[in-house]
C-alpha positions as CSV (number, residue, x, y, z in Angstrom):
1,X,140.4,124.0,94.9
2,X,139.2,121.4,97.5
3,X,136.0,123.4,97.4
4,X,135.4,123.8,93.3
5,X,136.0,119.7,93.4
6,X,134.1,119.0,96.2
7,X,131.1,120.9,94.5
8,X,131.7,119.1,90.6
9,X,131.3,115.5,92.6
10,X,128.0,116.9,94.3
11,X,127.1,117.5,91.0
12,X,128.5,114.0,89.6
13,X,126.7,112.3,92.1
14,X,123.3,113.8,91.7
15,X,123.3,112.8,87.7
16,X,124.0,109.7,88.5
17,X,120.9,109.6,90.6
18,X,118.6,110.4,87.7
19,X,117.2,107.8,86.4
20,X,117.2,106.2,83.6
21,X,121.0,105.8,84.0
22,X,123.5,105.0,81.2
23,X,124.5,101.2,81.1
24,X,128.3,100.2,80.8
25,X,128.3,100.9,76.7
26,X,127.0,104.2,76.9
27,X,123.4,103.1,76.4
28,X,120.6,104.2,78.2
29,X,119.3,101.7,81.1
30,X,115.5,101.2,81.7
31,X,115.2,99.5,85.1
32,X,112.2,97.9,85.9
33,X,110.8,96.4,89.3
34,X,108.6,93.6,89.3
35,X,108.0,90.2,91.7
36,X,108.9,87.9,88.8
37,X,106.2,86.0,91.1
38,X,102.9,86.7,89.6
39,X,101.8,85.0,86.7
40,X,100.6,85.7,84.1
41,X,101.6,89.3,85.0
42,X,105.3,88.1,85.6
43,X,107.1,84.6,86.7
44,X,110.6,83.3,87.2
45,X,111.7,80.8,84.6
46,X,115.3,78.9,84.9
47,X,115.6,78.7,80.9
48,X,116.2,81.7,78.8
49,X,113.8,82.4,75.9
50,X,113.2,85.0,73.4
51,X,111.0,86.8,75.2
52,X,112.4,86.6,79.0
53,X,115.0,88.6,80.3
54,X,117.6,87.8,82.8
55,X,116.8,88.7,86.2
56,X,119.7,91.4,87.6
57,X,121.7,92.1,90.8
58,X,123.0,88.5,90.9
59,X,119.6,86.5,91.2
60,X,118.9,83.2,89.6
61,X,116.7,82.6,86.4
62,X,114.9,84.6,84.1
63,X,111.7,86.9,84.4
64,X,108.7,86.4,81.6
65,X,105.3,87.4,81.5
66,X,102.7,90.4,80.3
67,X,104.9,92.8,82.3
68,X,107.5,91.6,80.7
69,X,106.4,92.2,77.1
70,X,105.1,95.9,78.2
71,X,108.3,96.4,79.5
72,X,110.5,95.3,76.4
73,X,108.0,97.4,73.6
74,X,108.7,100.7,76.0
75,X,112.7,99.7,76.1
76,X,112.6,99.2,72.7
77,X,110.4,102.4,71.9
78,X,113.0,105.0,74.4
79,X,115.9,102.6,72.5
80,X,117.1,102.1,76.5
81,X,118.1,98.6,77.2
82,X,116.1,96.9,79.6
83,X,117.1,95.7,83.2
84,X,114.9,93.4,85.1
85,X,114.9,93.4,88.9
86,X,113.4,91.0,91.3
87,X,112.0,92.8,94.4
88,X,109.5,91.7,97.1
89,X,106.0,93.4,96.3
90,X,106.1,95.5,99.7
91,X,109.2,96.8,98.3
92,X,108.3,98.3,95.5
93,X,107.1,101.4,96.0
94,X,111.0,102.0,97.8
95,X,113.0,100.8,95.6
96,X,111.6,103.2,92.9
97,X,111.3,106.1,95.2
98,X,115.0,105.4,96.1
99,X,115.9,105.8,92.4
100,X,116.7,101.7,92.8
101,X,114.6,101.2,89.8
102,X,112.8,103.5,86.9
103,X,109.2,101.9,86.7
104,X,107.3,99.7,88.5
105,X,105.6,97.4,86.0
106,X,103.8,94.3,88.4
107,X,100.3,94.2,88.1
108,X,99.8,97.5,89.8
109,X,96.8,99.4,90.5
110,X,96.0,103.0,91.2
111,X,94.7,104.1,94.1
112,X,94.5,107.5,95.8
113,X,96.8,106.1,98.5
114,X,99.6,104.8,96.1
115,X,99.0,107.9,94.1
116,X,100.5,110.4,97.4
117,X,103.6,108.8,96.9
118,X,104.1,107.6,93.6
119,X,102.6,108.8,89.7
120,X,100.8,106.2,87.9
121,X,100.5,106.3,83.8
122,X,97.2,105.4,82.4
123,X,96.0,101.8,82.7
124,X,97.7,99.0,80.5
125,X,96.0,96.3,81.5
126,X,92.1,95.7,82.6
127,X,90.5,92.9,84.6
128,X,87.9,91.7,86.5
129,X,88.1,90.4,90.1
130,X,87.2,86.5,91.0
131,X,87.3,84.1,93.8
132,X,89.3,81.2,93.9
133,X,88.3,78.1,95.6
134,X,88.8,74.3,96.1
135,X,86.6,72.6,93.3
136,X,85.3,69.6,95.7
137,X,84.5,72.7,98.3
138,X,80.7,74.1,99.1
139,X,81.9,76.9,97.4
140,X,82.3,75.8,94.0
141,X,79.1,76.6,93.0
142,X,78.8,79.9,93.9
143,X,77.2,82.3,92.1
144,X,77.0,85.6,94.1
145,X,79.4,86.9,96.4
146,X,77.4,86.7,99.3
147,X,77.3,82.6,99.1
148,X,80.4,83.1,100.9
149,X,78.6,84.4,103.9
150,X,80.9,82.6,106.8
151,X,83.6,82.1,104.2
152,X,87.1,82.8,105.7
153,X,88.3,84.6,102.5
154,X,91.9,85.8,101.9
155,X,93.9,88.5,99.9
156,X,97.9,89.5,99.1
157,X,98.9,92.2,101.7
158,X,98.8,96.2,101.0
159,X,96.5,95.6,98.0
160,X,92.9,96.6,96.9
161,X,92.4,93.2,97.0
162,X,92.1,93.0,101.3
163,X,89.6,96.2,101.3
164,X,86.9,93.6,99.0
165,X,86.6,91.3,101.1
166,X,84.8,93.8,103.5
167,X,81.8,93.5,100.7
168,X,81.3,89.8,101.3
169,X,78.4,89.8,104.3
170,X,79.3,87.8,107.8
171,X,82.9,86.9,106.3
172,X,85.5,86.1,108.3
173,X,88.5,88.2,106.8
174,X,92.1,86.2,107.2
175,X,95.2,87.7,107.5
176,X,96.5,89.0,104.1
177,X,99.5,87.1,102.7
178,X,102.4,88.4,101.1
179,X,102.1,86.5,98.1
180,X,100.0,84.5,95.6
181,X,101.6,81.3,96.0
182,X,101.1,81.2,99.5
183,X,97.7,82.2,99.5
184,X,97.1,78.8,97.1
185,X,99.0,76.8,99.3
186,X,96.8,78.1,102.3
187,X,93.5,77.4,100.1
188,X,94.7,73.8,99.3
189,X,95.2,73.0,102.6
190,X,91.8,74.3,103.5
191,X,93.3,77.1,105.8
192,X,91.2,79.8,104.1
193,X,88.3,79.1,101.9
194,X,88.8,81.1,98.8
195,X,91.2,83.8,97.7
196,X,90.6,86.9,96.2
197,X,92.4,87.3,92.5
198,X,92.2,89.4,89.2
199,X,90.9,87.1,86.4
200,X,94.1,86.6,84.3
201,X,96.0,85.3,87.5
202,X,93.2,83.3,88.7
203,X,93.7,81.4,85.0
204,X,97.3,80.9,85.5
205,X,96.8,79.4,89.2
206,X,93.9,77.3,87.8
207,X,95.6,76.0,84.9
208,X,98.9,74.6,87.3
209,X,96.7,73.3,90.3
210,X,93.6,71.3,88.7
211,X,92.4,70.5,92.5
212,X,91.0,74.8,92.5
213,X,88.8,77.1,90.1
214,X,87.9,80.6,90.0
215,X,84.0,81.9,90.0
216,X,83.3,84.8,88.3
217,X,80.4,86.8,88.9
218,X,77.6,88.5,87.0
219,X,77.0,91.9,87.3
220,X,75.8,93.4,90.4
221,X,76.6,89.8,92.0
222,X,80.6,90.5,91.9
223,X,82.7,92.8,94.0
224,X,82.1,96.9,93.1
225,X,86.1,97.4,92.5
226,X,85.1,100.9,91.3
227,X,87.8,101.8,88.7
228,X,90.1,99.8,90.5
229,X,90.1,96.7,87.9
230,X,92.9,98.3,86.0
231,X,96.7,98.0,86.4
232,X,99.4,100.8,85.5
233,X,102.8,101.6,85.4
234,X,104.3,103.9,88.3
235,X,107.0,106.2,88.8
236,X,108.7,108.0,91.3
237,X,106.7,111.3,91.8
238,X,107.4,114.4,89.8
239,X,109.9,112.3,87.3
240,X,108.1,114.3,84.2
241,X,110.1,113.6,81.9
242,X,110.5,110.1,82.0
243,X,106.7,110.1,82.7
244,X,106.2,111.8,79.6
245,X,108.5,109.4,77.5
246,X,106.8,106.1,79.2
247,X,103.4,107.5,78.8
248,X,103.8,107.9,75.0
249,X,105.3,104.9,74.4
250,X,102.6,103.1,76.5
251,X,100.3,104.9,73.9
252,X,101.5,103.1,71.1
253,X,100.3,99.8,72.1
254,X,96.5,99.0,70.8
255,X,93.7,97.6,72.8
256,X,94.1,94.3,70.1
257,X,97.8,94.3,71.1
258,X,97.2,94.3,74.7
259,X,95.0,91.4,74.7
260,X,96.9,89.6,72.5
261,X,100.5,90.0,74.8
262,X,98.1,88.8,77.7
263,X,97.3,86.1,75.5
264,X,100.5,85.0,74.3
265,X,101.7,85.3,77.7
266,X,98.9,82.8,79.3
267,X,100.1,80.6,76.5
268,X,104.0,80.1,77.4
269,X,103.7,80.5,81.1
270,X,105.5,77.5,82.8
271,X,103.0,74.8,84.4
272,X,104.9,75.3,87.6
């Protein structure tokens, strides 16, 4: 008898590792990780709104953003409700490996190297990399990436972003940062020279610190990012059929609705 119950709470225990799980009223739960740090991707808010959702596991405020909005139309296509949690960037790729969290929806992109630990659906979000810099610098009106010859250039840590700077001739390379808001701190205190962002993000720092501005490049004069200017959602490995489900609900958002969530999202992002 000991047996036949030991072997039914295995069992018990290893559906509730599946993921999605079922919430407290019998309703699905889609968890989604994010750094609620990263706008216009994602941000922390103190104020609720219609379109945030309250951050989980006991941490202040509320998440908003583009992530945010993806998130909700996939919640509200699977009819799962939604769950937002707060986790570091580096530990992402854990906490949904770990079953802590369903999707990782943060402004990721895919690489080969994320891609032996972790599925990735197609792209819902495209961008183009820039530089940010001080707008009083000797940078400000740069044109090609290679005016930053002797730049000491910067990038967040364990993304694409570090591996571009190598394009830049005679740069100096800083030490990647963990996140973005350090990285402008750094820049405004003339610790690094520029920083390496995706377009959309670049906007949103611009737009709350008037003392920078982001350079964008004409082709063949910008970094080669390959197919890398693209951001998807990712999933623990082999989770087919939640892959399956996200995947065709990511499909029923249009090109026009993408771009219009991104812009809507620029639009109500705090200043701060």
């Amino acid at each position: 008898m000991k047996k036949l119950v030991v072997s039914i709470l295995a069992i018990l225990l290893l559906v509730g590792c599946t993921t999605p799980s079922n919430g407290n009223n019998g309703r699905k739960t889609l968890t989604i990780g994010m750094e609620c740090d990263y706008a216009p991707f994602n941000w922390t808010q103190i104020e609720d709104s219609d379109t945030a959702v309250l951050i989980a596991g006991g941490q202040a405020g509320y998440c908003d953003g583009y992530d945010v909005a993806v998130a909700r139309f996939i919640a509200n296509e699977l009819d799962y409700d939604l769950v937002i949690k707060k986790i570091e960037w580096d530990g992402l790729a854990i906490a949904v490996q770990n079953d802590e969290i369903d999707l990782i929806i943060a402004g990721m992109t895919d690489t080969p190297e994320r891609r032996e630990s972790l599925d990735f659906t197609t792209p819902y979000y495209a961008s183009t990399m820039v530089l940010i810099v001080r707008a009083d610098s000797m940078y400000a009106n740069a044109t090609d990436i290679q005016d930053f010859n002797g730049a000491n250039v910067v990038a967040q840590l364990n993304t694409f972003h570090v591996d571009l700077i190598d394009q830049i001739d005679g740069v100096i390379k800083a030490t990647p940062m963990k996140t973005f808001p350090l990285m402008t701190v750094a820049l405004q205190q003339g610790a690094v020279d520029a920083m390496v962002s995706e377009e959309p993000v670049a906007e949103s720092i611009v737009a709350s610190n008037p003392d920078l501005i982001y350079i964008t490049f004409a082709d063949g004069r910008g970094f080669d990012a390959g197919d890398f200017e693209t951001v998807s959602i990712a999933l623990r490995k082999n989770n087919t059929e939640l892959f399956n489900l996200v995947q065709a609900a990511l499909d029923k958002i249009s090109i026009d609705q993408r771009v219009q969530m991104m812009t809507d999202a620029q639009g109500r992002q705090p200043e701060e």
